[in-house]
N, C-alpha and C positions, 0 to 999 in steps of 0.2 A: 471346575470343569471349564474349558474353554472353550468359545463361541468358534461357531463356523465360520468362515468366511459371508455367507447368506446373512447370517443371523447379526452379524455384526454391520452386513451393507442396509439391513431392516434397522437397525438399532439406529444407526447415523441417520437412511431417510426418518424416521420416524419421529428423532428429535428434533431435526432442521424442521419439518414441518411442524411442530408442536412451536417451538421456538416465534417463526413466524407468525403462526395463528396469535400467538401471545402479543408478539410486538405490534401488530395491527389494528388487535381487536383491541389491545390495553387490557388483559385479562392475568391471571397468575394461576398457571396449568395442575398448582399444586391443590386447585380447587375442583378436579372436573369432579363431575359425577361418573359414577361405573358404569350407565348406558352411555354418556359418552366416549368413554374409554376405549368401548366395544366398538362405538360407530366406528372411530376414526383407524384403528385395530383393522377394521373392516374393512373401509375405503382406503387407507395408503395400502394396505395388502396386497389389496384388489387391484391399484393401480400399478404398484410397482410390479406384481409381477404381470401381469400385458406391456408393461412400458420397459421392462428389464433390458429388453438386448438395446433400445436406444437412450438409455440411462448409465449402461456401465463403467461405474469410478468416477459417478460426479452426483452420487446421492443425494447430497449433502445439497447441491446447488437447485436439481430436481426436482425434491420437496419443496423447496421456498417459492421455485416458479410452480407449480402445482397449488397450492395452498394461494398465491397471487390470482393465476389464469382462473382458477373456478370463481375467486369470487369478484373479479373484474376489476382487480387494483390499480390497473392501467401499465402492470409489469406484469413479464411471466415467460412461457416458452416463445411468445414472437418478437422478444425485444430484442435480438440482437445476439444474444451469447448462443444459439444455437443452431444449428445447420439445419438446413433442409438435409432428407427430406422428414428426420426427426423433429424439427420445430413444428410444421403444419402437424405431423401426429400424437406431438402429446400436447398440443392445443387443443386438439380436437378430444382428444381422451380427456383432458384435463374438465373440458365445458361439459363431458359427458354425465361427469357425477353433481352437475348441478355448484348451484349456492350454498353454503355450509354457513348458517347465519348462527353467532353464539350468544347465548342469554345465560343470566343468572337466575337460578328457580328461588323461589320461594326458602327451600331450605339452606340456600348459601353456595350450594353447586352451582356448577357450569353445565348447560347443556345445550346441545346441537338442535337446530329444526333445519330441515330442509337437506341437501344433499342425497349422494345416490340408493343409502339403505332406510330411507324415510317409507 
């Protein structure tokens, strides 16, 4: 079966920002745990579709500032690659969901504390 158009622009944000989290945190995403799955399932969901119409055909780059602006990497939607008046609004969306801080549990998963479905 072949992806929709949607499901394919959710598949790219979702990997760009997995991707990210990986390269920042130094984690290997092939480890999360299933409540983290869900969180971030839940939080890119959430964000891309409020953020959609000022996001469209640059997924890919959205996520990574996303995944950057929440958790204060010193890059992100205000650095430069984006125009008002979408920069100031998915900064501001972006800090809405909070710090997304990653640890590894006790069992050897990854999991999330903090951010917007805590």
């Amino acid at each position: 079966m072949e992806k929709t158009k949607l499901q394919q622009q959710m598949d790219d944000f979702m990997s760009s920002y997995l991707e990210t989290m990986a390269f920042t945190e130094e984690v290997d995403t092939a480890k999360l745990s299933n409540e983290m799955c869900v969180q971030v399932l839940r939080e890119c969901g959430t964000f891309y579709l409020r953020a959609a119409r000022h996001i469209a055909g640059r997924e890919v780059e959205a996520a990574h500032d996303f995944w950057l602006t929440r958790n204060r990497h010193g890059a992100g939607f205000w650095d430069g690659d984006w125009e008002e008046p979408a920069c100031s609004i998915l900064d501001a969306l972006s800090e809405e969901f909070g710090e997304a801080c990653v640890y590894q549990g006790d069992d050897g998963f990854l999991y999330q504390s903090g951010g917007w479905f805590q």
